[in-house]
PDB file with one MODEL, atoms N, CA, C and O in Angstrom:
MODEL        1
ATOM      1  N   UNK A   1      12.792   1.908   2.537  1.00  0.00           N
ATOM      2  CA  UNK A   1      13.660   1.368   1.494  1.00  0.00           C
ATOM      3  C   UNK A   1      13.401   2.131   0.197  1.00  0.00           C
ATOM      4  O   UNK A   1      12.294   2.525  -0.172  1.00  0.00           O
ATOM      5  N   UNK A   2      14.500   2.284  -0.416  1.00  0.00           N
ATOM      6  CA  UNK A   2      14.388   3.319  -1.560  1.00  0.00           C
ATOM      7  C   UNK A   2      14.522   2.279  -2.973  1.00  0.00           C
ATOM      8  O   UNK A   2      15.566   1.704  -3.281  1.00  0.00           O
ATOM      9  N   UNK A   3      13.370   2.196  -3.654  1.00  0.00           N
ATOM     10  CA  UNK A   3      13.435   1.254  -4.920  1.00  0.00           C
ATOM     11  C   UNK A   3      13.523   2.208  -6.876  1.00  0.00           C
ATOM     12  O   UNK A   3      13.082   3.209  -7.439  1.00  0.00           O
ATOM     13  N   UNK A   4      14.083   1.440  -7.060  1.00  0.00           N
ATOM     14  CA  UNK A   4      14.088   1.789  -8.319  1.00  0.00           C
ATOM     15  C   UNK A   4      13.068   1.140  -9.158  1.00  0.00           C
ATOM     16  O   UNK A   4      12.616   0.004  -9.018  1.00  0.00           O
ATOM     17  N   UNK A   5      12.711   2.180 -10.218  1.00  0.00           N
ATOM     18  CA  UNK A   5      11.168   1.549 -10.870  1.00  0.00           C
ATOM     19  C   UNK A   5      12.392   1.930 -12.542  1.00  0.00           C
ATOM     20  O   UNK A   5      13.058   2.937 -12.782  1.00  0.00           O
ATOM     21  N   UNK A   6      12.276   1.003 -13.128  1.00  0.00           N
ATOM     22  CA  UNK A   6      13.065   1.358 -14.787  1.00  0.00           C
ATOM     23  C   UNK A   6      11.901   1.023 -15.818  1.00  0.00           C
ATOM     24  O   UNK A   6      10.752   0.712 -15.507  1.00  0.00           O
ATOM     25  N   UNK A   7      12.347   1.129 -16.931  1.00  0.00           N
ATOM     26  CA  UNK A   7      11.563   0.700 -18.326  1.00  0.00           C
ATOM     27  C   UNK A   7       9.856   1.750 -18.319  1.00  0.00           C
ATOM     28  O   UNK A   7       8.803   1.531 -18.917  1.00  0.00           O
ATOM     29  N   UNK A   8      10.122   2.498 -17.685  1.00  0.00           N
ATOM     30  CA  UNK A   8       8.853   3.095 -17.528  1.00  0.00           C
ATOM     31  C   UNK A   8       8.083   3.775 -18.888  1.00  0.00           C
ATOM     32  O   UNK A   8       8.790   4.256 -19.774  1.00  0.00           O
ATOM     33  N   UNK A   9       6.948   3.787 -18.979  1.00  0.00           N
ATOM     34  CA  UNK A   9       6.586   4.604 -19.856  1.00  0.00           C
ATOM     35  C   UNK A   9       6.555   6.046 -19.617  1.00  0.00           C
ATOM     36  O   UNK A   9       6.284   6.479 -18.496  1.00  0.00           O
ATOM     37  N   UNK A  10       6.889   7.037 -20.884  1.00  0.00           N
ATOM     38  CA  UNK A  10       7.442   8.321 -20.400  1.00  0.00           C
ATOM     39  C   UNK A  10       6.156   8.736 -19.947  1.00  0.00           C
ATOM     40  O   UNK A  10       6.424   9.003 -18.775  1.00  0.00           O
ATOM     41  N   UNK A  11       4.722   9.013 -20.109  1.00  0.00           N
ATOM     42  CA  UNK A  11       4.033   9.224 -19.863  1.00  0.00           C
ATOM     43  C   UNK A  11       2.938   9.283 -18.469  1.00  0.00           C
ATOM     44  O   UNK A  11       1.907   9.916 -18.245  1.00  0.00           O
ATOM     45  N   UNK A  12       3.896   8.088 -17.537  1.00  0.00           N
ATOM     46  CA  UNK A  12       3.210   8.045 -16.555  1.00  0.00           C
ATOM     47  C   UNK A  12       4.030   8.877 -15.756  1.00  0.00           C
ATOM     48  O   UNK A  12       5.220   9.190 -15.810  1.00  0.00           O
ATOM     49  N   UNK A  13       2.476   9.339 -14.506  1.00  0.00           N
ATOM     50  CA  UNK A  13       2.998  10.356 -13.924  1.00  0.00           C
ATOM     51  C   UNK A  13       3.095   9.708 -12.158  1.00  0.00           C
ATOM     52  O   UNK A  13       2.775   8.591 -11.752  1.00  0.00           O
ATOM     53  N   UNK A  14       3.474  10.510 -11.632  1.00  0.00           N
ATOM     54  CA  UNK A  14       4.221   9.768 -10.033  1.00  0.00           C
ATOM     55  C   UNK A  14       2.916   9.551  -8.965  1.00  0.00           C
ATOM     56  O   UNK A  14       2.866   8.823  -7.973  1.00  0.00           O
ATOM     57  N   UNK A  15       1.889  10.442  -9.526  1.00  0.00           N
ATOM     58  CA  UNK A  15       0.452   9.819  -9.273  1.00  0.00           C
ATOM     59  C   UNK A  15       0.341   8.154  -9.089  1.00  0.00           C
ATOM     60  O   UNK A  15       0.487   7.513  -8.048  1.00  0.00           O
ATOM     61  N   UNK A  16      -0.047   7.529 -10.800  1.00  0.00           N
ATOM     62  CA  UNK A  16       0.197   6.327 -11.131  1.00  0.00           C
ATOM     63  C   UNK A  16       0.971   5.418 -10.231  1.00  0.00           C
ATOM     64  O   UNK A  16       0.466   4.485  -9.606  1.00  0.00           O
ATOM     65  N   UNK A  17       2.539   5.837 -10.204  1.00  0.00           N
ATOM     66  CA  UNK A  17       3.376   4.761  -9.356  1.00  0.00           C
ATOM     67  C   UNK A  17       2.630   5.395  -8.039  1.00  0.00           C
ATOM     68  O   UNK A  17       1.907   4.482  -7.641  1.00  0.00           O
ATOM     69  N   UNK A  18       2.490   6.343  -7.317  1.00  0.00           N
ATOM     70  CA  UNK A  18       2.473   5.673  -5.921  1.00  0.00           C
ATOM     71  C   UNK A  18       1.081   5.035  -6.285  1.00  0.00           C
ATOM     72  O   UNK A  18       1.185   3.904  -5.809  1.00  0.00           O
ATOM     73  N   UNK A  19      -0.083   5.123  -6.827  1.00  0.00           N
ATOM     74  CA  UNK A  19      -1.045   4.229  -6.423  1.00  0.00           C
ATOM     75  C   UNK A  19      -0.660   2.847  -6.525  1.00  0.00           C
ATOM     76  O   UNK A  19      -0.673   1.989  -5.642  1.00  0.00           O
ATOM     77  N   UNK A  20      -0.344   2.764  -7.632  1.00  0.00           N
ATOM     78  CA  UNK A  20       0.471   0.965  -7.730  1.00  0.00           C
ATOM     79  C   UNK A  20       1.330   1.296  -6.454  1.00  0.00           C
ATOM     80  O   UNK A  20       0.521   1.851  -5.711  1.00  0.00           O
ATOM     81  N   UNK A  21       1.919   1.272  -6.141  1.00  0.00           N
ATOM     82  CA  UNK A  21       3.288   1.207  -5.196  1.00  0.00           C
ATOM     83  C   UNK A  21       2.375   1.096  -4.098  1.00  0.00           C
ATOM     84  O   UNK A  21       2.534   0.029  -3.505  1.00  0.00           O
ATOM     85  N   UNK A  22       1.124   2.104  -3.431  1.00  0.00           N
ATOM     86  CA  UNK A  22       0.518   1.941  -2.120  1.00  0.00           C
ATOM     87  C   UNK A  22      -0.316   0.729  -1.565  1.00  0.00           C
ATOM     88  O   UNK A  22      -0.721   0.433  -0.441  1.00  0.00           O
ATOM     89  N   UNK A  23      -0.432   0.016  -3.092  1.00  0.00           N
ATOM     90  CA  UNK A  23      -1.509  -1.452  -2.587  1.00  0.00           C
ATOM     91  C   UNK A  23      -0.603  -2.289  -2.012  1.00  0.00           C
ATOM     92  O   UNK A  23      -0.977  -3.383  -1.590  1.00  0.00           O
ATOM     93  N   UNK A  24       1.003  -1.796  -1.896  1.00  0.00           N
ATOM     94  CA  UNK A  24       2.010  -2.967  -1.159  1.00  0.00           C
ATOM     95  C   UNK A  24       2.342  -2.455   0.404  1.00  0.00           C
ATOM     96  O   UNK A  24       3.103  -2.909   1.258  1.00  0.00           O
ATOM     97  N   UNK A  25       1.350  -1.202   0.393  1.00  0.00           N
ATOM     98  CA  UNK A  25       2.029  -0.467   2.125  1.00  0.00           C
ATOM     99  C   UNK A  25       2.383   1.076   1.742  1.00  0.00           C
ATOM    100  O   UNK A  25       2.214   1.416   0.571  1.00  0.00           O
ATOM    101  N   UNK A  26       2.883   2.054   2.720  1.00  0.00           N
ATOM    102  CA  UNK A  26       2.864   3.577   3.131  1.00  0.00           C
ATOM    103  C   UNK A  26       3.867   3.965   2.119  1.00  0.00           C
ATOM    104  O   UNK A  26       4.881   3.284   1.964  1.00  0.00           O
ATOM    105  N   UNK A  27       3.656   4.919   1.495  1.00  0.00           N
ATOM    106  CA  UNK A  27       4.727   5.143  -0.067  1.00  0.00           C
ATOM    107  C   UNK A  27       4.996   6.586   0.415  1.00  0.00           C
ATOM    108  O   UNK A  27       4.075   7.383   0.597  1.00  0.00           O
ATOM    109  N   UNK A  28       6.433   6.920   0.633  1.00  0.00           N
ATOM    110  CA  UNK A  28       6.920   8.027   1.752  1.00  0.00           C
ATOM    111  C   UNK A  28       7.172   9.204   0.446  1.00  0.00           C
ATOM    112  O   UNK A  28       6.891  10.401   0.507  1.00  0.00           O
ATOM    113  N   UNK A  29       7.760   8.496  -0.676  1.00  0.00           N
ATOM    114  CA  UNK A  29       7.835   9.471  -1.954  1.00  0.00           C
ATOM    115  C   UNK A  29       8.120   9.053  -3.201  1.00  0.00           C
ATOM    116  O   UNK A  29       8.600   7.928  -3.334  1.00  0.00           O
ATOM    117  N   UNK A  30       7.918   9.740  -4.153  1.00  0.00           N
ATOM    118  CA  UNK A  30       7.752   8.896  -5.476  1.00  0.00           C
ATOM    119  C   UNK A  30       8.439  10.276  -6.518  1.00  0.00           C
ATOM    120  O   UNK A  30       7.931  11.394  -6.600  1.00  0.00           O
ATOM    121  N   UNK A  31       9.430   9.910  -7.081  1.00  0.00           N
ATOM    122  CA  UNK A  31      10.455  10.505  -8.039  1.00  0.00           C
ATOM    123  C   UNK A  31      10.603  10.131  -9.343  1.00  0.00           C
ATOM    124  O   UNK A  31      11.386   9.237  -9.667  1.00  0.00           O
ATOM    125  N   UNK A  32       9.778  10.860 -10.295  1.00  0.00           N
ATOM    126  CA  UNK A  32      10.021  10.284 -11.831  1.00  0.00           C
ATOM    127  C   UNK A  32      11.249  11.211 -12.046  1.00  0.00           C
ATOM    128  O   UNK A  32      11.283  12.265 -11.410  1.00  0.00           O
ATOM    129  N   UNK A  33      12.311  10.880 -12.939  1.00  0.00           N
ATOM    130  CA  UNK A  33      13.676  11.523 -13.010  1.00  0.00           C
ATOM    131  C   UNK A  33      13.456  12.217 -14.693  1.00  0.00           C
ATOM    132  O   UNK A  33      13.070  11.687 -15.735  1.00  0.00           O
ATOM    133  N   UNK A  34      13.799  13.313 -14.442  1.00  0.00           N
ATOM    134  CA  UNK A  34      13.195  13.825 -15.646  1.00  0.00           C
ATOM    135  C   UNK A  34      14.632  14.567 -16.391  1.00  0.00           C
ATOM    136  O   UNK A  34      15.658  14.863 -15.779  1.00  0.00           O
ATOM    137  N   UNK A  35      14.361  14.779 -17.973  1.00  0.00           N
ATOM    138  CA  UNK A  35      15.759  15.606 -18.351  1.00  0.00           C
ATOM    139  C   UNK A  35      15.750  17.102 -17.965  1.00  0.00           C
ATOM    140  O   UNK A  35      14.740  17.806 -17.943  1.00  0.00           O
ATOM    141  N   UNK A  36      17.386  17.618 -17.571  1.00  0.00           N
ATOM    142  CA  UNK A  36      17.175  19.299 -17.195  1.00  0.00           C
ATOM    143  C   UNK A  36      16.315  20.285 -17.911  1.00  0.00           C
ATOM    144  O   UNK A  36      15.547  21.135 -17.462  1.00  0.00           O
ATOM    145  N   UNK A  37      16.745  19.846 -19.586  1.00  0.00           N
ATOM    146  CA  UNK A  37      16.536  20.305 -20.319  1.00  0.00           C
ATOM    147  C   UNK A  37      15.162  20.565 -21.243  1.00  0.00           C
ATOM    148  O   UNK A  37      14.886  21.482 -22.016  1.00  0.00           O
ATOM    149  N   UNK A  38      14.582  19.633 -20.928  1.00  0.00           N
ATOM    150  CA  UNK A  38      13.598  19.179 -21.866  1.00  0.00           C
ATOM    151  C   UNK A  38      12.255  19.064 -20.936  1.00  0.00           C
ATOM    152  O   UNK A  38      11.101  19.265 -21.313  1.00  0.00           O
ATOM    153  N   UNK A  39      12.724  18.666 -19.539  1.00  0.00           N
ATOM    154  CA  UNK A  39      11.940  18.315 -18.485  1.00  0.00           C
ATOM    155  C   UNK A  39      10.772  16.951 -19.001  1.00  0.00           C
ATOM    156  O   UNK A  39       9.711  16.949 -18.378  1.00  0.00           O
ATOM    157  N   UNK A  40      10.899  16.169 -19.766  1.00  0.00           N
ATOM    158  CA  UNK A  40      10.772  15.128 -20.328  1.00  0.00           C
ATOM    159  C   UNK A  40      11.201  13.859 -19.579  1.00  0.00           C
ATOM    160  O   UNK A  40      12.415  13.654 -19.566  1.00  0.00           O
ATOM    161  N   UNK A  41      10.338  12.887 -18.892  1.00  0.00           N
ATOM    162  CA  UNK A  41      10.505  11.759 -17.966  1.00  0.00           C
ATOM    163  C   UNK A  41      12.053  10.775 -18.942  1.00  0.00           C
ATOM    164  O   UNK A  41      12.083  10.485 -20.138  1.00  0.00           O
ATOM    165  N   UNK A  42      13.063  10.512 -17.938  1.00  0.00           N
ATOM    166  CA  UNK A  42      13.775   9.529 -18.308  1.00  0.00           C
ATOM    167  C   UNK A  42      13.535   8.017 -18.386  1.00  0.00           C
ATOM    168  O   UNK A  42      14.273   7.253 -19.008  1.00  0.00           O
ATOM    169  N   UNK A  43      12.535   7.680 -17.764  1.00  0.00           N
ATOM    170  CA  UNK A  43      11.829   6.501 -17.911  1.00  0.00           C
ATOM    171  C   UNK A  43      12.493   5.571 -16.826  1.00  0.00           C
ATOM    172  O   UNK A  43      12.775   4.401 -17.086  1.00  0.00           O
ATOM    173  N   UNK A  44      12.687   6.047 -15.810  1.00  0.00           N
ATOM    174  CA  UNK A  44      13.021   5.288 -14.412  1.00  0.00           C
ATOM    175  C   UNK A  44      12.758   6.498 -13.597  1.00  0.00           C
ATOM    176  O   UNK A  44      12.983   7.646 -13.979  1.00  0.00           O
ATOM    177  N   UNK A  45      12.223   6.132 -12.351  1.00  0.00           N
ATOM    178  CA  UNK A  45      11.701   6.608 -11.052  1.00  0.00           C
ATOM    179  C   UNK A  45      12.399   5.948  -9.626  1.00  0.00           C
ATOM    180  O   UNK A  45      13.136   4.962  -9.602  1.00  0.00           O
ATOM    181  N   UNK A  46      12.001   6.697  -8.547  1.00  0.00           N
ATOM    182  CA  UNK A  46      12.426   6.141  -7.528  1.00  0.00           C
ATOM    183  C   UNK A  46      11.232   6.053  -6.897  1.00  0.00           C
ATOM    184  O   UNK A  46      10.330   6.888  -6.954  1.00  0.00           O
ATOM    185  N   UNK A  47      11.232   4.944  -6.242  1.00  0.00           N
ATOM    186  CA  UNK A  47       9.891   4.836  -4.935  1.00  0.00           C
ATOM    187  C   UNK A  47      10.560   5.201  -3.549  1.00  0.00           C
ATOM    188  O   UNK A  47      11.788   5.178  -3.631  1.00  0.00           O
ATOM    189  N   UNK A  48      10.142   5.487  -2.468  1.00  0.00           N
ATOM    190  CA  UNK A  48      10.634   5.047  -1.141  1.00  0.00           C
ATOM    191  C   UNK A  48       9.194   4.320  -0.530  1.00  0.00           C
ATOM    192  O   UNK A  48       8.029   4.602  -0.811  1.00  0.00           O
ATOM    193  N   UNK A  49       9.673   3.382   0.317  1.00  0.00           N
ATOM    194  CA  UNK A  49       8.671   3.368   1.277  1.00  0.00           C
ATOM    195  C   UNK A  49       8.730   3.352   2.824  1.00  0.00           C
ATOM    196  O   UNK A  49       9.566   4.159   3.230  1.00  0.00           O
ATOM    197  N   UNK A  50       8.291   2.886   3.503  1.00  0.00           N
ATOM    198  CA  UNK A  50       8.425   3.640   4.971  1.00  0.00           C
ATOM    199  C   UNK A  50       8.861   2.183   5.700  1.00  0.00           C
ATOM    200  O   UNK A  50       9.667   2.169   6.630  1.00  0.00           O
ATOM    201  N   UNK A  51       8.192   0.877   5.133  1.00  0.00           N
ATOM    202  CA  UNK A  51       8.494  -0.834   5.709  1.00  0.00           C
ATOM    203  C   UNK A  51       9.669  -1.040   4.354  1.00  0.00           C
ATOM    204  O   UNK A  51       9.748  -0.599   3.208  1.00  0.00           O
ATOM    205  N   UNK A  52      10.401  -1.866   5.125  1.00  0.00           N
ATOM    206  CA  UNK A  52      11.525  -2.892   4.443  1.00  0.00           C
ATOM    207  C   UNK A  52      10.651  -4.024   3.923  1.00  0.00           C
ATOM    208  O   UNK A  52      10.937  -4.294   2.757  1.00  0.00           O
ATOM    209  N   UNK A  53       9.796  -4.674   4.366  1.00  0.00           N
ATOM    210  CA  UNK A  53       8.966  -5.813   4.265  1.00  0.00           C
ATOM    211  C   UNK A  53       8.088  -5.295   2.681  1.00  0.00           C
ATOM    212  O   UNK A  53       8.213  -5.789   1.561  1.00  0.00           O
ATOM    213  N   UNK A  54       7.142  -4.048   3.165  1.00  0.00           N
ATOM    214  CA  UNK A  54       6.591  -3.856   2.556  1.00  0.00           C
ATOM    215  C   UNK A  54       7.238  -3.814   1.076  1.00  0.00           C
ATOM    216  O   UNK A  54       7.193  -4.517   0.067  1.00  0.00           O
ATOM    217  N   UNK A  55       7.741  -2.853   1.401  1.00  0.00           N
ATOM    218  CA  UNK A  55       8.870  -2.515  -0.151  1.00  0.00           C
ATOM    219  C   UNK A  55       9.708  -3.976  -1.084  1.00  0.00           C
ATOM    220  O   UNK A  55       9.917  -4.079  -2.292  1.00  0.00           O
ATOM    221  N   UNK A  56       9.992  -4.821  -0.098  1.00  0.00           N
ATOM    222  CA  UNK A  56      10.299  -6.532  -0.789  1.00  0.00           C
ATOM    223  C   UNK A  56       8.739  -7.069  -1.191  1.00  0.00           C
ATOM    224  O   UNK A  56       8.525  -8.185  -1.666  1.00  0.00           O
ATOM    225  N   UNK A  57       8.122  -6.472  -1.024  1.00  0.00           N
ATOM    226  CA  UNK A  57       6.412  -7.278  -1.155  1.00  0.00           C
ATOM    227  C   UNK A  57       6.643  -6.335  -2.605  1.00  0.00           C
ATOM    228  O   UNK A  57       7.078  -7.098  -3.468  1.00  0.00           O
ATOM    229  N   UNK A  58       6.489  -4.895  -3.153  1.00  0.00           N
ATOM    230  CA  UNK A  58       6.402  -4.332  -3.990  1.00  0.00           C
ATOM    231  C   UNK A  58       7.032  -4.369  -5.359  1.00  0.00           C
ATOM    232  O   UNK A  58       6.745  -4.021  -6.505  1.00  0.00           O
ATOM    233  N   UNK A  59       8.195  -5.055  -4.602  1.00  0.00           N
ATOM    234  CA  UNK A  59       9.953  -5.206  -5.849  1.00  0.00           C
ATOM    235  C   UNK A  59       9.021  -6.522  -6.355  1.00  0.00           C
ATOM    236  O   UNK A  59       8.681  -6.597  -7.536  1.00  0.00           O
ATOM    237  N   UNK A  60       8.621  -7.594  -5.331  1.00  0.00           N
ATOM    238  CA  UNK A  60       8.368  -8.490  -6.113  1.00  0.00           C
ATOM    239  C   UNK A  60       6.974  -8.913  -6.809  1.00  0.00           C
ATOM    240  O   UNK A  60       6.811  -9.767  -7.680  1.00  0.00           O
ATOM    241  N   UNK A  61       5.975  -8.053  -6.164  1.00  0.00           N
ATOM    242  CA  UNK A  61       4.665  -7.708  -6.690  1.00  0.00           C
ATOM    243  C   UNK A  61       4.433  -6.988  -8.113  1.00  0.00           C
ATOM    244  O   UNK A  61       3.610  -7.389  -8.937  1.00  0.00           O
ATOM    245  N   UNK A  62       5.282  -5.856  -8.290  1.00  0.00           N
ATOM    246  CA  UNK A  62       5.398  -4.998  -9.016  1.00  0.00           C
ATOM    247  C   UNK A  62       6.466  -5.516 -10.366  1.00  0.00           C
ATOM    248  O   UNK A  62       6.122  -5.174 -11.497  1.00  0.00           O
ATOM    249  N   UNK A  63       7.456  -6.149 -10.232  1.00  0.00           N
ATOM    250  CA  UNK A  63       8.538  -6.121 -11.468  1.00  0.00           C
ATOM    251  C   UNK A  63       7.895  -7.595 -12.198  1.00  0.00           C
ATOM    252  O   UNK A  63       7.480  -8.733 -11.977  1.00  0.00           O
ATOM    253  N   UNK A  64       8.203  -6.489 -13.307  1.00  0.00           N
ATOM    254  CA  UNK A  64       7.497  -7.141 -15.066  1.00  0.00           C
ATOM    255  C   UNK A  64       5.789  -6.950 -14.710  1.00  0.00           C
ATOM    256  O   UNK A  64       4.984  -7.678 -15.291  1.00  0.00           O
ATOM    257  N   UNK A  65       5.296  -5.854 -13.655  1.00  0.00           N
ATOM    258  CA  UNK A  65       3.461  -5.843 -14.242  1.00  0.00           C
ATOM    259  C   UNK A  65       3.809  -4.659 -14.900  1.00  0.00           C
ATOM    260  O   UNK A  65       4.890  -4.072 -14.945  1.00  0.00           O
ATOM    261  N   UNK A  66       2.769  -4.409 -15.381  1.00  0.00           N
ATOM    262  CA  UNK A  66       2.006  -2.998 -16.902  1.00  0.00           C
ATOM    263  C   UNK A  66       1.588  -1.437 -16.152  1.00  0.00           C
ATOM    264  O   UNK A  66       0.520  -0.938 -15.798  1.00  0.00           O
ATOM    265  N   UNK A  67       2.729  -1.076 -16.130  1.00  0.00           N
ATOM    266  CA  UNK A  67       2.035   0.640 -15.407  1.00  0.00           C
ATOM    267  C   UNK A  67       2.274   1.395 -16.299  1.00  0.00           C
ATOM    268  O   UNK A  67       3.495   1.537 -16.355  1.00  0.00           O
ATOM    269  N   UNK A  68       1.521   2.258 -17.417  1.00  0.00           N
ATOM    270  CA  UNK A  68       1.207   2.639 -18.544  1.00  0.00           C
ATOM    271  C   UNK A  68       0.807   2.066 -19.199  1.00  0.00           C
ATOM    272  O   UNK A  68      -0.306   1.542 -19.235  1.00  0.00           O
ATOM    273  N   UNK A  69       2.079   2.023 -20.230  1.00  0.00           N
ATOM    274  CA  UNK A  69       1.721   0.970 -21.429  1.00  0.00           C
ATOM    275  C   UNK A  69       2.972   0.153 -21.714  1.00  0.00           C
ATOM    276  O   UNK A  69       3.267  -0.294 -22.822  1.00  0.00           O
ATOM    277  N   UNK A  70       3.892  -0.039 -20.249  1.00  0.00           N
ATOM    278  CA  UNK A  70       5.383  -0.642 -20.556  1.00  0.00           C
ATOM    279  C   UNK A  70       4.948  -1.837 -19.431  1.00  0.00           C
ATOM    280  O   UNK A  70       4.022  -1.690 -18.633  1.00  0.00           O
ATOM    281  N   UNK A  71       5.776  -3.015 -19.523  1.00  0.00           N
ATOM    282  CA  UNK A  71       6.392  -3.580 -18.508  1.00  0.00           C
ATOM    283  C   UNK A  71       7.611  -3.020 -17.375  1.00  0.00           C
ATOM    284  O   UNK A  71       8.737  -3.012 -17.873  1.00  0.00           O
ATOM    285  N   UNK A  72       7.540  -2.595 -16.050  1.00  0.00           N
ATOM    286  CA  UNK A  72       8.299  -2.422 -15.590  1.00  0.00           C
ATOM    287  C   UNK A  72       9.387  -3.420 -15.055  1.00  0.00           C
ATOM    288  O   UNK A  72       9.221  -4.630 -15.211  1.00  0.00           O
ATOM    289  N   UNK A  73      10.794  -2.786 -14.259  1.00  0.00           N
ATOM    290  CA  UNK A  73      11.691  -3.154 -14.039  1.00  0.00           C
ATOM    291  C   UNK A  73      11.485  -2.859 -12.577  1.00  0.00           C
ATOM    292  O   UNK A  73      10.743  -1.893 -12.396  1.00  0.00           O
ATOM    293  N   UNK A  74      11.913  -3.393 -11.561  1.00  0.00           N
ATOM    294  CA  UNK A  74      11.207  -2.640 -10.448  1.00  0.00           C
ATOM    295  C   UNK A  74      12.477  -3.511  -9.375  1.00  0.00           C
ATOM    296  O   UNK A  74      12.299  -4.709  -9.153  1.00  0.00           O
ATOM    297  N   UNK A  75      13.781  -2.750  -8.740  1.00  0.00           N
ATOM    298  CA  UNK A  75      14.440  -3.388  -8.254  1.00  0.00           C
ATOM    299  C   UNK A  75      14.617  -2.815  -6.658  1.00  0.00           C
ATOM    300  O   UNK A  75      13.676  -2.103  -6.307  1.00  0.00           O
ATOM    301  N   UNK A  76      15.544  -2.994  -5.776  1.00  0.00           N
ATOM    302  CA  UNK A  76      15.924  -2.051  -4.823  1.00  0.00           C
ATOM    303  C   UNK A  76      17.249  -1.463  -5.626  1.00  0.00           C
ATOM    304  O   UNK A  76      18.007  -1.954  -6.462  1.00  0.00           O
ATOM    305  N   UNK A  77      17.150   0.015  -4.877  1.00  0.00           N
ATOM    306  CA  UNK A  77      17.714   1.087  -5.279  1.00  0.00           C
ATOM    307  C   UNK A  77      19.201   0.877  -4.697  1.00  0.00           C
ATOM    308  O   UNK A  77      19.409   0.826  -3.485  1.00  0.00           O
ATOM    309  N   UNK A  78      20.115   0.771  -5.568  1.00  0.00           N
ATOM    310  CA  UNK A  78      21.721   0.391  -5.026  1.00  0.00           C
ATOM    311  C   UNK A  78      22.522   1.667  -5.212  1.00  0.00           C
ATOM    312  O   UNK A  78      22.733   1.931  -6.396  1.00  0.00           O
ATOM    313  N   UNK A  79      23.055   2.582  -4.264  1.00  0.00           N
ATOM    314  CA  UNK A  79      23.855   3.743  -4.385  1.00  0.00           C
ATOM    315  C   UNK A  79      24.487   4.093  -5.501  1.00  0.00           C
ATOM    316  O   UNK A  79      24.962   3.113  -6.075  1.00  0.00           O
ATOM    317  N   UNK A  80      24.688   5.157  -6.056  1.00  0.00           N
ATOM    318  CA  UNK A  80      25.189   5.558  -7.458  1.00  0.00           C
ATOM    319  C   UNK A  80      26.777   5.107  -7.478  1.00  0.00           C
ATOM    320  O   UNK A  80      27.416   5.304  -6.445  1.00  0.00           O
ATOM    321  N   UNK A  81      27.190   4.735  -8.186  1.00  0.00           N
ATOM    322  CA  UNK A  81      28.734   4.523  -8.460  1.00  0.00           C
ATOM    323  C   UNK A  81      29.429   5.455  -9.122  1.00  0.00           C
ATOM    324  O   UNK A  81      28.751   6.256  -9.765  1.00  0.00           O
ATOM    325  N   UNK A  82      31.004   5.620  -9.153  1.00  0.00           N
ATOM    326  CA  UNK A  82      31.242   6.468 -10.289  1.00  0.00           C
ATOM    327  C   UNK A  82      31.897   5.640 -11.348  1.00  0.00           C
ATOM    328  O   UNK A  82      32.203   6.147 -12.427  1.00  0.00           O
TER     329      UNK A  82
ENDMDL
END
């Protein structure tokens, strides 16, 4: 399941989330979204993980705790729209 992590602090690095992210189960990849330009974190990431279970244990383990120095947002990842 592919989750979205928002409100992030720019500073943390994809290190950080998967360790938070792995105390919920197998963390397949971890994507901080950064600008082209600047290469400067946008302050939302993507998680994947490898369990459906696990990853509902993480959305709800994880959203509103402290990874940096922000509260995260931490949802499942819903396909881009236009």
């Amino acid at each position: 399941m592919n989750i979205y992590v928002g409100s992030l602090d720019f500073k943390v690095k994809e290190q950080q989330l998967e360790q938070a992210f792995a105390a919920y189960g197998d963390v397949t990849s971890v994507r901080i979204i950064t600008d082209k330009v600047t290469r400067r974190s946008k302050g939302f990431a993507f998680v994947e993980m490898a369990n459906d279970d696990d990853a509902r244990a993480a959305i709800e383990g994880l959203h509103g705790a402290t990874i940096g120095n922000r509260q995260v947002i931490v949802n499942e990842s819903r396909p881009k729209s236009n």
